[in-house]
C-alpha positions in Angstrom: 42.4 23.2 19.2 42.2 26.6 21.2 40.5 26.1 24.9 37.7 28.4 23.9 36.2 25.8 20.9 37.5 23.1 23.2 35.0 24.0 26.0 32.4 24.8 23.6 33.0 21.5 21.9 32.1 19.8 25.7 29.0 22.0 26.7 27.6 21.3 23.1 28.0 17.2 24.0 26.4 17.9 27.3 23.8 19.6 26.6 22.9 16.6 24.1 23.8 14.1 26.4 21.4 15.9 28.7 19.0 15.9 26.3 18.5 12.6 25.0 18.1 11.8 28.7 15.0 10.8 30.2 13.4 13.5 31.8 13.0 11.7 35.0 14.3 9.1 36.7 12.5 5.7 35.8 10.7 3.8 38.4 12.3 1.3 40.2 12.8 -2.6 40.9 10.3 -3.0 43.5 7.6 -0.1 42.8 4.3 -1.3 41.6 4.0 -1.0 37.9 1.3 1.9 37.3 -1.6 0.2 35.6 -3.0 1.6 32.6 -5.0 0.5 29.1 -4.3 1.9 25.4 -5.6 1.8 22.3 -3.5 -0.8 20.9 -2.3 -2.6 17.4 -1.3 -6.3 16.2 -0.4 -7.5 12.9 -2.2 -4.1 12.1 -5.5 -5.0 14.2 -6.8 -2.4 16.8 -7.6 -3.7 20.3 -7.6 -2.2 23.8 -4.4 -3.7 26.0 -5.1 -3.5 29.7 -2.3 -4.3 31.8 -4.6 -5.7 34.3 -5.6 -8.6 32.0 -2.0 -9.5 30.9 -0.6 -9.9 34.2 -3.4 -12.2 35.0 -1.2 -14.1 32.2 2.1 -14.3 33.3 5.0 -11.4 33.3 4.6 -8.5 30.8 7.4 -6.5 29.7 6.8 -2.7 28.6 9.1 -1.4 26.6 8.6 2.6 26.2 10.1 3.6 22.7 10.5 7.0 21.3 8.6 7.0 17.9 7.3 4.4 15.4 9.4 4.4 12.0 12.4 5.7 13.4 16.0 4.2 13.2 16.8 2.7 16.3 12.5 2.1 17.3 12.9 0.1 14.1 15.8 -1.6 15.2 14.2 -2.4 18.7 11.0 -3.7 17.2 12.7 -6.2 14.9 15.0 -7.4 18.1 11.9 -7.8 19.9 10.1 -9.6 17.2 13.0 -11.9 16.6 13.1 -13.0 20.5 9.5 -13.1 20.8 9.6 -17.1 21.5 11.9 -16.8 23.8 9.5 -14.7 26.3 6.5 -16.7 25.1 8.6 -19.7 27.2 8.4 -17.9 30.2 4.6 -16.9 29.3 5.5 -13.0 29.4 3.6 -10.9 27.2 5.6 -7.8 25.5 4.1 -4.9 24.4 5.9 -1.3 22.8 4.1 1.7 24.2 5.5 5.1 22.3 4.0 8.6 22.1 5.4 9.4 18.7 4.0 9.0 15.5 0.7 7.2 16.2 -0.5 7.7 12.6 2.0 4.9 12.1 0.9 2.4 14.5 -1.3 0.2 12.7 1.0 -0.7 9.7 4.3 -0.4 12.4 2.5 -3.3 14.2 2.3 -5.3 10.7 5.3 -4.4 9.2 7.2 -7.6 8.3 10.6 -6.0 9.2 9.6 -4.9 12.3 6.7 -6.1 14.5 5.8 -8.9 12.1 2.3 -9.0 14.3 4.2 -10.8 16.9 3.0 -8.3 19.8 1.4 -5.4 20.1 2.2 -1.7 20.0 0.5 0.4 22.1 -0.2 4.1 21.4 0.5 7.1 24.1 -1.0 10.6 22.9 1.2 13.3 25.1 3.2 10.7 26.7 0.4 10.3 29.2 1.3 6.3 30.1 5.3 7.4 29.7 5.0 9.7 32.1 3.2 7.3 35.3 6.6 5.3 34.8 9.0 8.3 34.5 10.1 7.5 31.1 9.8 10.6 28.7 12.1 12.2 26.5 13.9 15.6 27.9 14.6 16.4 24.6 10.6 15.7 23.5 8.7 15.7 26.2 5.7 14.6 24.3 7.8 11.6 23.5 8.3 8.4 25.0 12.6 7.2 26.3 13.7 3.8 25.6 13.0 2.4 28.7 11.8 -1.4 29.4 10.0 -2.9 32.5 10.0 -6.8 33.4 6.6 -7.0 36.1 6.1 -9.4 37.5 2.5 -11.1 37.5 2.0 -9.3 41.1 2.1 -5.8 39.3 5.9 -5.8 41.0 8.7 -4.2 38.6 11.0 -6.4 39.1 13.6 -4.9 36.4 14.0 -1.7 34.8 16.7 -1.2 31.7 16.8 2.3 30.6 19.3 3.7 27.7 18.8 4.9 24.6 20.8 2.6 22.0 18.3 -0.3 21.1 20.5 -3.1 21.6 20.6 -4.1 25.0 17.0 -3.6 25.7 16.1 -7.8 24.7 18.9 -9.6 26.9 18.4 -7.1 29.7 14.0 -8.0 29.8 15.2 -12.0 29.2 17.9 -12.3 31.8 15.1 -10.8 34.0 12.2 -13.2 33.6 15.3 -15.9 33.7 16.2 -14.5 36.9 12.2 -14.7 38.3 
């Protein structure tokens, strides 16, 4: 391969790389978690989340998630779902929070291969939660990264896992409240 291609081979994975990024850096272990309250969706059921009243709880964990019916959101809700006893045992509360596609909320929420009405889904029109705890797209701005936030029942972060493959996102929230 001549050096020519090969550099523009490199600035092409860069600038992807770059933007798939979030746009800022996300908050940190230790800030307080921004409060906030959103239309929100359970087994298909609108309600208004307030962070306020689920920390009164126990632990919540945000997870910030691009777009609802999209590969790896899809894959993320279903890990979520499948785990969702296991943070029930250390009384957190989860709830997804996206920007994108929040026509598709409602039935995302009930879908049986996602969600399964095991926790809510919160909706984000222009990012407007995403962007209190630095966790927007650079590539879409108006959408939410894949970033998840353990806080603790002080309003404390107290974990922070940011990166865009799905997978990790569940053991990186448990091993947190584990860890409390």
């Amino acid at each position: 391969m001549n050096t020519a291609l090969q550099r523009t081979l490199v600035a092409a994975v860069a600038a992807v790389v770059f933007m798939a990024a979030p746009a800022n850096a996300e908050l940190k272990a230790g800030d307080t978690a921004p409060s906030f309250k959103a239309q929100a969706y359970l087994g298909g059921k609108a309600f208004t989340f307030t962070l306020a009243d689920a920390l009164k709880k126990g632990p919540v964990v945000v997870y910030f998630f691009p777009a609802a019916y999209t590969s790896g959101c899809n894959v993320e809700a279903h890990l979520f779902s499948e785990a969702i006893d296991q943070f029930k045992t250390y009384k957190a509360t989860v709830i997804g929070v996206t920007a994108g596609n929040l026509d598709q909320l409602s039935k995302f929420s009930a879908d049986t291969k996602l969600c399964s009405g095991k926790f809510p889904v919160a909706a984000d029109p222009g990012a407007k939660i995403a962007k209190t705890y630095d966790a927007v797209l650079a590539l879409k701005p108006g959408w939410s990264s894949r970033t998840s936030y353990v806080i603790a029942p002080s309003g404390k972060i107290v974990h922070v896992h940011s990166e865009m493959s799905p997978n990790g996102h569940v053991k990186a929230t448990l091993d947190a409240l584990k860890a409390m």
